[in-house]
N, C-alpha and C positions, 0 to 999 in steps of 0.2 A: 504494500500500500504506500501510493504516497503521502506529503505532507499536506496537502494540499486535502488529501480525502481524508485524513485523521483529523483535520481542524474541524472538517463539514461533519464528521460523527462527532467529534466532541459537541460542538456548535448545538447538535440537534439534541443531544442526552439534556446536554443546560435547559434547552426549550422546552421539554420534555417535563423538567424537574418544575421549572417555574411554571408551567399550567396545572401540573399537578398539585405544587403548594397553592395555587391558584383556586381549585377546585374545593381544597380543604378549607381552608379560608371560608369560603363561598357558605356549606356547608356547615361551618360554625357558626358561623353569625346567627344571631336570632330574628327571627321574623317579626316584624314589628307588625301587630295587628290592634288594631282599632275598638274599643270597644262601642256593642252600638249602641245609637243615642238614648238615654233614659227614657224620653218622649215618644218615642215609637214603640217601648217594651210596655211603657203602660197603658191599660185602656184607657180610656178617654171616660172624663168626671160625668158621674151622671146627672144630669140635668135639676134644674133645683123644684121641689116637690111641687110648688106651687104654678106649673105648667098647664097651661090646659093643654090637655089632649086634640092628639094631631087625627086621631081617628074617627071615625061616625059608624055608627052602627047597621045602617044600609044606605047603597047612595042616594041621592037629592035628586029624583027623576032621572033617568037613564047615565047610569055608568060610562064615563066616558073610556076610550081602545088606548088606557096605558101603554101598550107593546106599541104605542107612534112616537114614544120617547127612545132616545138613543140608550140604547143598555138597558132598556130592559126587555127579556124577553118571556117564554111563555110562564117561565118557574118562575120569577123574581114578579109576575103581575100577578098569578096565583097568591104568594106571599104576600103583596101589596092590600088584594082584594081581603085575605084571611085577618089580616091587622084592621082592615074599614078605611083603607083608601082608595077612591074610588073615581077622582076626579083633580084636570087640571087644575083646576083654581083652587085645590085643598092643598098640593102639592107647590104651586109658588106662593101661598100665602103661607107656609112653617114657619115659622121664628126659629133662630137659630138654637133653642133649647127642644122647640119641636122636632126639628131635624136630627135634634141628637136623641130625643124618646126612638124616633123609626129606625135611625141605624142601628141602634140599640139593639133593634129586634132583626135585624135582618138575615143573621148570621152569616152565612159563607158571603152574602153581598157586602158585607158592611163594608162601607166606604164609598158605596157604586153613588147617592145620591150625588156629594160634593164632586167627585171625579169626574162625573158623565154629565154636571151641571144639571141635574135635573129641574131644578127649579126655573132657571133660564128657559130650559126648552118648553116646562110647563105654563108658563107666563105667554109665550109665544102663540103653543099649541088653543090655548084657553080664549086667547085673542082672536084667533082664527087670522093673523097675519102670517097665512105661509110662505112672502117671498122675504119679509125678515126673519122667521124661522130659519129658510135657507142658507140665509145670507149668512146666520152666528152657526150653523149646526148641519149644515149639508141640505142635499136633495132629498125631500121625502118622494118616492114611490111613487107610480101610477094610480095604486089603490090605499095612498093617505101611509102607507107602512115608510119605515126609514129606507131609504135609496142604499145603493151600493156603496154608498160612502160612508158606512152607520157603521 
């Protein structure tokens, strides 16, 4: 061998060594993780007693087609209708303590009200202005149902 090839193998053993201590290093450190925020492990305060109720006992002349709001579909209007909500103007008129009694109950939904803005679209739908509906909340459908954009 010559010298020239015994420096390029030394050369390479060094490289070798340094990614290797490289790796260990790597592998030592500790992982620095986050813990998550307080505010998202607790539930959320329940509303103060003297709420009135976001619910009615049957609807106020014909039931209005919940499933024309974005996010909800046939189980979460099901749910809707079993709690005594049954109408847009019931649903944009909640007070924000009322909003927190229905999430409350919603279970695998909770959250979908604030998220999906239901109150926005129920104020809209209630209105009967479907092209500002559109305008904050997509195209509803040929038959009044939310559009492909739901």
């Amino acid at each position: 061998m010559t010298n020239s090839q015994l420096m390029l193998i030394g050369a390479l053993i060094v490289a070798v060594i340094v990614v290797a201590f490289a790796l260990l290093r790597a592998r030592a450190r500790p992982v620095a993780v986050e813990p998550a925020p307080v505010a998202d492990a607790l539930p959320p305060p329940p509303p103060p007693a003297d709420t009135p109720s976001p619910f009615l006992p049957a609807p106020d002349g014909e039931a209005d087609d919940l499933g024309r709001i974005k996010g909800v579909g046939p189980k979460l209007q099901a749910r809707l209708k079993e709690l005594g909500v049954f109408h847009y103007a019931q649903i944009a008129g909640w007070t924000p303590a009322q909003l927190a009694l229905v999430d409350a109950e919603l279970g695998q939904f909770q959250g979908r009200p604030e998220r999906d803005q239901w109150q926005s679209q129920a104020r809209l739908l209630a209105s009967g202005d479907t092209k500002a509906y559109e305008r904050a909340h997509g195209k509803l459908g040929p038959d009044g149902a939310p559009g492909a954009g739901a």
